[in-house]
VEXLO-88852 format. One line per field, with one value per residue (C-alpha): residue number from 0; residue in one letter; chain; x, y negated, z. Coordinates in steps of 0.05 Angstrom, whole numbers. Layout:
N
nr <- [NUM / ...];
rest <- [a / ...];
kette <- [A / ...];
px <- [X / ...];
py <- [Y / ...];
pz <- [Z / ...];
***
This chain:
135
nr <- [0 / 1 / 2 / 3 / 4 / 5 / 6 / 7 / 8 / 9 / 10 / 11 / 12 / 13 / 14 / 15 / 16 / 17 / 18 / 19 / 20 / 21 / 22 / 23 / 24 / 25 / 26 / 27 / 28 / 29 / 30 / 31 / 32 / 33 / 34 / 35 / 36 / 37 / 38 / 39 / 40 / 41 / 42 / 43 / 44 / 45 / 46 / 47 / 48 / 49 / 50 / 51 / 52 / 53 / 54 / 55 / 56 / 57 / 58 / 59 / 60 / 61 / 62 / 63 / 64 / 65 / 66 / 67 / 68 / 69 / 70 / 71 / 72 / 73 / 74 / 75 / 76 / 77 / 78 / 79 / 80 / 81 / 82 / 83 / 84 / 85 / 86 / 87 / 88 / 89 / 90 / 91 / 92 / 93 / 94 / 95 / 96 / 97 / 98 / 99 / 100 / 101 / 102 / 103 / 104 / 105 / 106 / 107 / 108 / 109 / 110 / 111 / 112 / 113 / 114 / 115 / 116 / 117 / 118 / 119 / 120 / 121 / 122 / 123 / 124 / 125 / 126 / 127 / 128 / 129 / 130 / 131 / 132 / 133 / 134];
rest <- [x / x / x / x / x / x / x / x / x / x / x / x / x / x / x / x / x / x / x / x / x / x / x / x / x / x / x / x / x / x / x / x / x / x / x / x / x / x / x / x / x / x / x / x / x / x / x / x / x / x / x / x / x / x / x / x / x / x / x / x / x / x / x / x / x / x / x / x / x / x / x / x / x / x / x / x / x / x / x / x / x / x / x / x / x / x / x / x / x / x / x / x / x / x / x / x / x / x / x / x / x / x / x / x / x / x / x / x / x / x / x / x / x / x / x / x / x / x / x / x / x / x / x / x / x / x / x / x / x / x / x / x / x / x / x];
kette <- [A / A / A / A / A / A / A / A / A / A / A / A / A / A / A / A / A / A / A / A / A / A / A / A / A / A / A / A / A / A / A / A / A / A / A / A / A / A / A / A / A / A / A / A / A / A / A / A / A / A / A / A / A / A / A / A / A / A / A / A / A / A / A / A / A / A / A / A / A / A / A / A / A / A / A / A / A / A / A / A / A / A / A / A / A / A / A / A / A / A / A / A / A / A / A / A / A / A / A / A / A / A / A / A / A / A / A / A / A / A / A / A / A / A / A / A / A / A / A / A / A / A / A / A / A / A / A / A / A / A / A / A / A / A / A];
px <- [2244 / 2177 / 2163 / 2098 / 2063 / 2058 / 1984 / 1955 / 1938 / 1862 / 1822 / 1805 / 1867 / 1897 / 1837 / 1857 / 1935 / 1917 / 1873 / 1917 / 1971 / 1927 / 1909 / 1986 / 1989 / 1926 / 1960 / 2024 / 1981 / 1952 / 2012 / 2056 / 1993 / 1989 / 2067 / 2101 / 2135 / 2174 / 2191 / 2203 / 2231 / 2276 / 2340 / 2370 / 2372 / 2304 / 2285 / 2330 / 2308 / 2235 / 2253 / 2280 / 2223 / 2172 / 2212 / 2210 / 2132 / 2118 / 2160 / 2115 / 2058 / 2081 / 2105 / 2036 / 1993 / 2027 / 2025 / 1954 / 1930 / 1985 / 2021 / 2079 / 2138 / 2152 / 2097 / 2128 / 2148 / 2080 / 2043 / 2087 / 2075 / 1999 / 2004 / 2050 / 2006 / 1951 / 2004 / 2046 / 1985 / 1957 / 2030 / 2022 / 1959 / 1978 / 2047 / 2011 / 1975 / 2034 / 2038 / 1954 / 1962 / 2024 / 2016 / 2097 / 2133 / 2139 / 2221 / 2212 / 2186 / 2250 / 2263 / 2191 / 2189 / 2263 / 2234 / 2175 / 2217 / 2265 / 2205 / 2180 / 2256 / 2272 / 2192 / 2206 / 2278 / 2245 / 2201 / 2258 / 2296 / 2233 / 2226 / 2293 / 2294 / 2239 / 2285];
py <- [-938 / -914 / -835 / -813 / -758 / -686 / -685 / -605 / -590 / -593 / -542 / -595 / -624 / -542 / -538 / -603 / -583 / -515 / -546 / -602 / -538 / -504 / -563 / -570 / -494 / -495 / -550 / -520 / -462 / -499 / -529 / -461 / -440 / -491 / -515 / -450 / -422 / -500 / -496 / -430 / -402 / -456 / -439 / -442 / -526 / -541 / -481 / -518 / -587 / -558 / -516 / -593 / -628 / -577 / -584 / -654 / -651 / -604 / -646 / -708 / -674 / -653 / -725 / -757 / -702 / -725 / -801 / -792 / -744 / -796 / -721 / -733 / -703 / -659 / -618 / -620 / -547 / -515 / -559 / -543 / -466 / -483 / -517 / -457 / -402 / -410 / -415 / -359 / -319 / -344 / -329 / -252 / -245 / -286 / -240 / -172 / -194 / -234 / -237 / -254 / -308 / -344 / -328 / -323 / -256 / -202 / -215 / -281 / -265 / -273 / -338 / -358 / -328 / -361 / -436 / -417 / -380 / -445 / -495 / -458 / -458 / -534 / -549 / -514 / -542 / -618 / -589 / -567 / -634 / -679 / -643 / -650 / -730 / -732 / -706];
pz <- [-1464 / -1454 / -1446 / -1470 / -1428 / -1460 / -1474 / -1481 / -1563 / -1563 / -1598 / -1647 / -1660 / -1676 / -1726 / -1751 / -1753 / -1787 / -1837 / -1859 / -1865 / -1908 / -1946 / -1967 / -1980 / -2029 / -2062 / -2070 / -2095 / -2143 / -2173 / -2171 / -2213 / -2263 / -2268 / -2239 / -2305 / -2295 / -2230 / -2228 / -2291 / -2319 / -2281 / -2203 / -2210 / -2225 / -2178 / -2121 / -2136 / -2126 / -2063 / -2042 / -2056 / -2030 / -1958 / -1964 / -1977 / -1921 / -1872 / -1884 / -1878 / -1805 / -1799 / -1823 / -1788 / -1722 / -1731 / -1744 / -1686 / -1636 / -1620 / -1579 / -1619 / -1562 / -1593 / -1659 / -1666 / -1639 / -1689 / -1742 / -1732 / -1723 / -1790 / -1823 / -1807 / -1857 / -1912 / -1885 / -1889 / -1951 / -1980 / -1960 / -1997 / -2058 / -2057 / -2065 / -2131 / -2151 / -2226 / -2220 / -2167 / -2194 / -2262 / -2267 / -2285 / -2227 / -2231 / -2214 / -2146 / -2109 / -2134 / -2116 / -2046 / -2032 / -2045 / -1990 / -1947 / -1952 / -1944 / -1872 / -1853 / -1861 / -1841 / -1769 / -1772 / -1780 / -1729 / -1673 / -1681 / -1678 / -1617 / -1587 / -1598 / -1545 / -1489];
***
C-alpha cells in the first residue's frame, strides 16, 4: 500500500477550495430561490429528501474538488472547512433578509436553516472519515 506524503494547502489551491465552496453555495442559492416554496414548504419528507440530497451534493463536491487538486484525504477536513466558509458566511447574510433572499415565508426559516445546518454537519462528517481512512 502506498502512503502519499501530506503536501502543505497552497494559497492557490485554498482560493480554489473556497471558490469551488462558494460555487456550490450560489447554486444552492439559486435553486432555494427559484424552487424553495417545493423544497421547503411541502411537508418534513420532501424537506428531508432535500436536506439528503443537498448532503449528498456537497459531499461530491468535496470528493471532486480533491480528486482534481490530487489532495491527500488526510487534508479532507481543513479543505472541507475552507470550502464551508464562504457558504456559512453567505448563509448569515442571506438569513438576516430572509423572506427577500429565499423568497419563502419567515416561519419556514427553521426548516430551511435545519437542511443547511444538516448539509455542513454530514459535509464535515464525510470530511472527518475521509480523513481517518488515510491513517
Amino acid at each position: 500500500m502506498q502512503v502519499m506524503q501530506s503536501r502543505t494547502i497552497t494559497h492557490k489551491d485554498m482560493l480554489i477550495y473556497a471558490a469551488a465552496g462558494l460555487g456550490a453555495w450560489l447554486n444552492g442559492a439559486v435553486t432555494f430561490r427559484l424552487g424553495g416554496r417545493m423544497l421547503f414548504e411541502n411537508g418534513p419528507l420532501v424537506s428531508i429528501v432535500s436536506a439528503l440530497a443537498i448532503a449528498l451534493a456537497v459531499c461530491l463536491v468535496l470528493r471532486l474538488a480533491m480528486a482534481w487538486r490530487k489532495a491527500p484525504n488526510a487534508q479532507a477536513v481543513t479543505i472541507a472547512v475552507i470550502m464551508a466558509l464562504p457558504g456559512l458566511f453567505g448563509e448569515t447574510a442571506r438569513q438576516i433578509v430572509f423572506p427577500w433572499a429565499t423568497g419563502l415565508r419567515v416561519d419556514t426559516a427553521p426548516t430551511f436553516d435545519a437542511v443547511i445546518f444538516f448539509g455542513n454537519a454530514v459535509l464535515l462528517t464525510y470530511a472527518l472519515i475521509k480523513a481517518r481512512g488515510a491513517d
